[in-house]
C-alpha positions as CSV (number, residue, x, y, z in Angstrom):
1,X,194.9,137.8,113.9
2,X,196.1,135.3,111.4
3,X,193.9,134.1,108.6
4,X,194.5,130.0,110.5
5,X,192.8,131.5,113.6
6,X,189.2,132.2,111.9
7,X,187.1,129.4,112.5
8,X,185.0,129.0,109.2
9,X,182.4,127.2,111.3
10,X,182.2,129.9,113.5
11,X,181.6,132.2,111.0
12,X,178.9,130.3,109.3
13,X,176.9,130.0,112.7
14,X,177.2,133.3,112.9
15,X,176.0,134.1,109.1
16,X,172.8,132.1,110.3
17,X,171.7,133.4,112.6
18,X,172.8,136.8,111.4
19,X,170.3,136.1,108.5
20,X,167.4,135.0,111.0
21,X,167.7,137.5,113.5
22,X,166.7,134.5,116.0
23,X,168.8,131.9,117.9
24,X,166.1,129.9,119.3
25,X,164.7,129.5,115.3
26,X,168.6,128.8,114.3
27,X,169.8,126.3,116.7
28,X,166.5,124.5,115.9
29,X,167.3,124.6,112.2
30,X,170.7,123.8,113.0
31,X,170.1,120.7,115.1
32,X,172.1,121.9,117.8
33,X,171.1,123.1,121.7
34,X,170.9,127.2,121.7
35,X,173.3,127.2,124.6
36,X,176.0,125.4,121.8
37,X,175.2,127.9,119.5
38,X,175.8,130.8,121.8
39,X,179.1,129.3,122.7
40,X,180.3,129.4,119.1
41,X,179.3,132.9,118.4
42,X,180.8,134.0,121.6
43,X,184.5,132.3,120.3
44,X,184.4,134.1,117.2
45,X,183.5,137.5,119.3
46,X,186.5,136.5,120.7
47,X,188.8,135.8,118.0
48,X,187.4,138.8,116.2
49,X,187.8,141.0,119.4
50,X,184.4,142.9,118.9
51,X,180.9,142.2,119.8
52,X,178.8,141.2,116.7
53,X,175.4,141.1,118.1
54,X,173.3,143.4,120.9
55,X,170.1,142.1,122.4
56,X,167.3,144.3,122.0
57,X,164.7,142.4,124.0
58,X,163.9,139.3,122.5
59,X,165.7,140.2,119.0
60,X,169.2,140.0,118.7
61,X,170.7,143.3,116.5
62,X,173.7,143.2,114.7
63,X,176.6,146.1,115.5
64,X,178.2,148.1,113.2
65,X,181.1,145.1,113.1
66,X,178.5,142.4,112.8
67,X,177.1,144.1,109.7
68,X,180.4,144.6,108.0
69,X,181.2,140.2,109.3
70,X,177.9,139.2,107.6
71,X,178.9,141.5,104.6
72,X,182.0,138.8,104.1
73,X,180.2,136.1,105.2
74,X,177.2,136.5,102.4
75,X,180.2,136.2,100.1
76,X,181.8,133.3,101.8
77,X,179.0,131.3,102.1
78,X,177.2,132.6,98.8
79,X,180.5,131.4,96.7
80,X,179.8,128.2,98.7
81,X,176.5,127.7,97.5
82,X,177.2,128.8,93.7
83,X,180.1,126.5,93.8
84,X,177.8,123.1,94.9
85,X,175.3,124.5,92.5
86,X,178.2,124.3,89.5
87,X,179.7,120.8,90.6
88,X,176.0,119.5,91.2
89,X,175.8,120.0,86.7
90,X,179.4,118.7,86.4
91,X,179.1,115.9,88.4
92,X,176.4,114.5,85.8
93,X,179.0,115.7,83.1
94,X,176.4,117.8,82.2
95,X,176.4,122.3,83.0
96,X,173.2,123.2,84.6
97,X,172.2,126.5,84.2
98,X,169.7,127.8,86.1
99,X,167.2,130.5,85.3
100,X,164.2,132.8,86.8
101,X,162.0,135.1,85.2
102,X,159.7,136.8,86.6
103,X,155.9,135.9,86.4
104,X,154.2,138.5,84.1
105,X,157.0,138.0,81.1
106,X,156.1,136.6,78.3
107,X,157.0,132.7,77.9
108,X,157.7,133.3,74.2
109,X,160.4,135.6,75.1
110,X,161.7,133.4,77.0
111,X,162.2,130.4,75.1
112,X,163.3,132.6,72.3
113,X,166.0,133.8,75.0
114,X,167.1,130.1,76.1
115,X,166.4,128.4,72.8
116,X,170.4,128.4,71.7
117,X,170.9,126.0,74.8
118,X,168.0,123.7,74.0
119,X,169.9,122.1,71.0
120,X,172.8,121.8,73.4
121,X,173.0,118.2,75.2
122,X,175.6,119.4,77.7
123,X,173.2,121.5,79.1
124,X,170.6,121.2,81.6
125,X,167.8,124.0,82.5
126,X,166.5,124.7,85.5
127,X,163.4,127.2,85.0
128,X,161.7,129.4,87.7
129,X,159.1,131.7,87.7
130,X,157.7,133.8,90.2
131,X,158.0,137.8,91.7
132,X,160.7,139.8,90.7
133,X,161.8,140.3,94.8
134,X,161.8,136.3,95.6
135,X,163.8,135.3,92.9
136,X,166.4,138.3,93.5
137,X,166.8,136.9,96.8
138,X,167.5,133.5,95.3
139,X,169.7,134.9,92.7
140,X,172.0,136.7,95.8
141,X,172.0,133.2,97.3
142,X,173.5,131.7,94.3
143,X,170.6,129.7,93.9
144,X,169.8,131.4,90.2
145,X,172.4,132.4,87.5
146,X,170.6,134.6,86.2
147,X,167.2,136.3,86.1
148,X,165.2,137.5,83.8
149,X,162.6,140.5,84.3
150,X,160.8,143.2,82.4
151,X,161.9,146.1,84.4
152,X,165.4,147.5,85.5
153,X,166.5,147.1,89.1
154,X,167.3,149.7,90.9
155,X,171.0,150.6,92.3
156,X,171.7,149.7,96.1
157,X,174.9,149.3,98.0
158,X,173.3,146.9,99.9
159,X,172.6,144.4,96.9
160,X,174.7,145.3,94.5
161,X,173.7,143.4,91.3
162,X,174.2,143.8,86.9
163,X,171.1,145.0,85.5
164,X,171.8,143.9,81.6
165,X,169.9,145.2,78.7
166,X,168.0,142.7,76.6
167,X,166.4,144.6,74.0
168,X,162.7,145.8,73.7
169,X,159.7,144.5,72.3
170,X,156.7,147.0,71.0
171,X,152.9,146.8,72.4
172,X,150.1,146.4,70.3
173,X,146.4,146.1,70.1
174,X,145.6,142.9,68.9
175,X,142.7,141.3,67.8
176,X,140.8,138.3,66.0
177,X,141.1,138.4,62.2
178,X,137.5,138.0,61.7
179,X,136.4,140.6,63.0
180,X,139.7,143.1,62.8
181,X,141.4,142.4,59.6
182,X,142.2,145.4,57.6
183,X,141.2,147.5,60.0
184,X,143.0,150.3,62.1
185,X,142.4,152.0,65.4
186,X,144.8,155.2,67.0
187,X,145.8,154.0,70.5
188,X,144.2,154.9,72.3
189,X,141.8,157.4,71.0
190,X,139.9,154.9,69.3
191,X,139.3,152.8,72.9
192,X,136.9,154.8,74.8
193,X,134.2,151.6,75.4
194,X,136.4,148.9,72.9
195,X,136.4,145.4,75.1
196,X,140.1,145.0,76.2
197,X,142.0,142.3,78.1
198,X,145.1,144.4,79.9
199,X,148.0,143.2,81.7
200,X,147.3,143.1,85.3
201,X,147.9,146.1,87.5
202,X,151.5,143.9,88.6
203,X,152.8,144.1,85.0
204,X,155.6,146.8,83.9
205,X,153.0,147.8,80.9
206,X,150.4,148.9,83.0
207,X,150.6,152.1,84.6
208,X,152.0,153.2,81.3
209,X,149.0,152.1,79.4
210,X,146.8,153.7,81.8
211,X,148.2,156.5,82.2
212,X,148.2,157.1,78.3
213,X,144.3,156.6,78.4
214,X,144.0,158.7,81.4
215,X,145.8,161.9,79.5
216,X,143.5,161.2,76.6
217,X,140.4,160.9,78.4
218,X,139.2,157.5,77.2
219,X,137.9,155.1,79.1
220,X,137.9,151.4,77.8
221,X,135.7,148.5,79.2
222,X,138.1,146.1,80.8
223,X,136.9,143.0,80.3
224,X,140.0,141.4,81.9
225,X,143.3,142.0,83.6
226,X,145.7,138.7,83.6
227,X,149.4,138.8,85.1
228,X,150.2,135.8,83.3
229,X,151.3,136.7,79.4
230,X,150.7,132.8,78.4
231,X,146.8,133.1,80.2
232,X,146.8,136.7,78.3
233,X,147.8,135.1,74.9
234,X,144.7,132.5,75.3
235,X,142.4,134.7,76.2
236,X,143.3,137.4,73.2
237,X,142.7,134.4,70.7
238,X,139.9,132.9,72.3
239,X,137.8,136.1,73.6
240,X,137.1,138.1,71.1
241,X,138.3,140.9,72.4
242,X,141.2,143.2,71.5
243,X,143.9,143.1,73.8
244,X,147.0,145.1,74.4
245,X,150.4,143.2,74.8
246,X,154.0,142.7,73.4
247,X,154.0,141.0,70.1
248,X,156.4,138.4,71.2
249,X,153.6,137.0,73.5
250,X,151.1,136.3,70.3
251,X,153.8,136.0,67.7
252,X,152.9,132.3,66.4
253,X,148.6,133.6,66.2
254,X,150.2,136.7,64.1
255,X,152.0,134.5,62.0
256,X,149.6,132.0,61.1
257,X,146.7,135.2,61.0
258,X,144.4,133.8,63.3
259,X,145.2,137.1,65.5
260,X,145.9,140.6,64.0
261,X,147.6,143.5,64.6
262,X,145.1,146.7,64.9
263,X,147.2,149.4,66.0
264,X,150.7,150.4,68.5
265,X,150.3,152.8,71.4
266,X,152.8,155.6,70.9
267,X,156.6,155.2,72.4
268,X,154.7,152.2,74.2
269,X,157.4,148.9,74.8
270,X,158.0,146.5,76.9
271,X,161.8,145.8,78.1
272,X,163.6,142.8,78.7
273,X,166.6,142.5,81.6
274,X,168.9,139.8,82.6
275,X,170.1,140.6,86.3
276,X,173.3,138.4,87.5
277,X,175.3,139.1,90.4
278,X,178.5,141.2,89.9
279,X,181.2,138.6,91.6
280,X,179.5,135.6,89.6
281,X,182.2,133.5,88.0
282,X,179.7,133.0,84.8
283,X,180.1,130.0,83.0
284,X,180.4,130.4,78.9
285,X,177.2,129.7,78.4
286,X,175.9,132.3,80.3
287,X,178.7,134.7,78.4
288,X,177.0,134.1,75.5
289,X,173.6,134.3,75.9
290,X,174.5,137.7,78.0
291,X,176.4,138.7,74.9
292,X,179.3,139.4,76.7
293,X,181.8,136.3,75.1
């Protein structure tokens, strides 16, 4: 079959409902009758010369073809999106670059990540934030250049993705300088019934930090667990408790000595990871805040 006989319109009906698993759903998001739909998946069947779908009661299935179809299509139609996404920037004369992170980072980190572009007046930001999962998805769908996250992703043929090292960031005990300046406590020896604010249970940091308490038989008195670093940060200046986190997080209260640093759990750090998608034609920008000009 010659390239000129593949209807691209076929094939994006196809990558639809491919993606939904659901025609009825499809053809409704589609605006067009079911029966329509039907008839344009059955042409490129045709064309193709191989069945790309099997019913299995209400749920259509894709065969062994139809996996390896919507393998080209995600790249068809993904290359699509990124490409609207890149002329949507230029057509303001401007380069948008758009970037996820996920929730529990630290916003610090992040603007100390972007904050070469924010002197830049070509350049317009779009942030997100949100769980590592959703904004992967987004990032697959060309809808994110890049994302960044505190923890590596790991390696699937299915999804296959650049998993870039940042650099690292070490965890300390931090606490109010009235009552902790000058002082020093072993982490975590020195815990067992010490107030602490922890990262929530979704953060990269905690299982490690429990686990280094649990080997040492300690036992804090969580006071509070908080997923977002920014809600952490406030709550670490404002409690009176100590609180374990990245300095990054609390690095303007360390510098101006209204928070202090009391003491560093033991090979304990926090990574930081910027995820693109191998086929991404990166813009220069990106290049060099990847560090890969």
């Amino acid at each position: 079959m010659n390239l000129e006989r593949l209807n691209f319109h076929h094939l994006f009906y196809f990558w639809r409902v491919a993606r939904s698993g659901h025609l009825t759903r499809t053809a409704q998001a589609l605006h067009i009758s079911q029966s329509a739909l039907s008839a344009q998946i059955r042409q490129l069947e045709e064309r193709l010369g191989e069945a790309l779908f099997e019913r299995q009661g209400r749920q259509l299935r894709l065969t062994d073809t139809g996996r390896l179809v919507l393998t080209y299509a995600e790249d068809i139609f993904g290359l699509g999106q990124e490409l609207l996404g890149r002329l949507h920037g230029r057509a303001a004369g401007m380069l948008r670059l758009r970037v996820g992170s996920v929730a529990t980072m630290s916003r610090n980190y992040q603007e100390n990540w972007i904050r070469p572009l924010l002197a830049d007046p070509a350049v317009v930001l779009t942030l997100e934030s949100g769980v590592l999962e959703g904004l992967l998805a987004r990032l697959v769908e060309h809808k994110l250049d890049v994302v960044l996250a505190n923890e590596p992703v790991p390696a699937d043929p299915d999804r296959p993705l650049h998993c870039r090292f940042l650099g690292s960031q070490a965890i300390s005990l931090v606490g109010p300088a009235a009552g902790w300046r000058g002082r020093r406590l072993r982490v975590p020896e020195d815990l067992d019934a010490v107030d602490l604010a922890l990262p929530g249970p979704r953060h990269a940091l905690r299982a490690q930090f429990d686990a280094l308490c649990l080997a040492a038989g300690v036992k804090p008195r969580l006071r509070a667990e908080v997923d977002d670093m920014a809600m952490l940060r406030l709550i670490a200046r404002d409690s009176g408790w100590l609180a374990v986190l990245p300095e990054v997080v609390v690095q303007d209260e360390l510098r101006s000595g209204v928070l202090v640093s009391v003491g560093q759990p033991a090979g304990l750090e926090e990574r930081f990871y910027a995820i693109t998608t191998p086929r991404r034609h990166h813009s220069d920008t990106l290049d060099r805040l990847l560090g890969t000009d």
